[in-house]
C-alpha positions in Angstrom: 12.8 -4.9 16.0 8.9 -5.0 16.4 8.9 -6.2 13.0 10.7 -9.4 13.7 8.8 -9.5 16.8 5.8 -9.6 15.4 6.2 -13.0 13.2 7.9 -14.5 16.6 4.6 -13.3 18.3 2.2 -15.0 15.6 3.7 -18.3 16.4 3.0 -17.7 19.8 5.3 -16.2 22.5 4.8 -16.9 26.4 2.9 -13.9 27.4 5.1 -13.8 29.9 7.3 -12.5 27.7 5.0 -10.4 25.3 4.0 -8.5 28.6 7.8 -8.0 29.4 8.4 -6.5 26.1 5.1 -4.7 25.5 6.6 -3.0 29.1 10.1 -2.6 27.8 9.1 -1.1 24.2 6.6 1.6 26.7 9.6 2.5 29.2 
């Protein structure tokens, strides 16, 4: 999964939503 994310996050996510995963992937 943090694979694809990480192409999705190159093109440039809101970081609204980066910060809501990068809290999902630590819980």
């Amino acid at each position: 999964m943090i694979m694809n994310i990480r192409p999705a996050l190159a093109r440039g996510l809101p970081r609204d939503l980066v910060v809501q995963l990068k809290e999902f992937v630590h819980k």
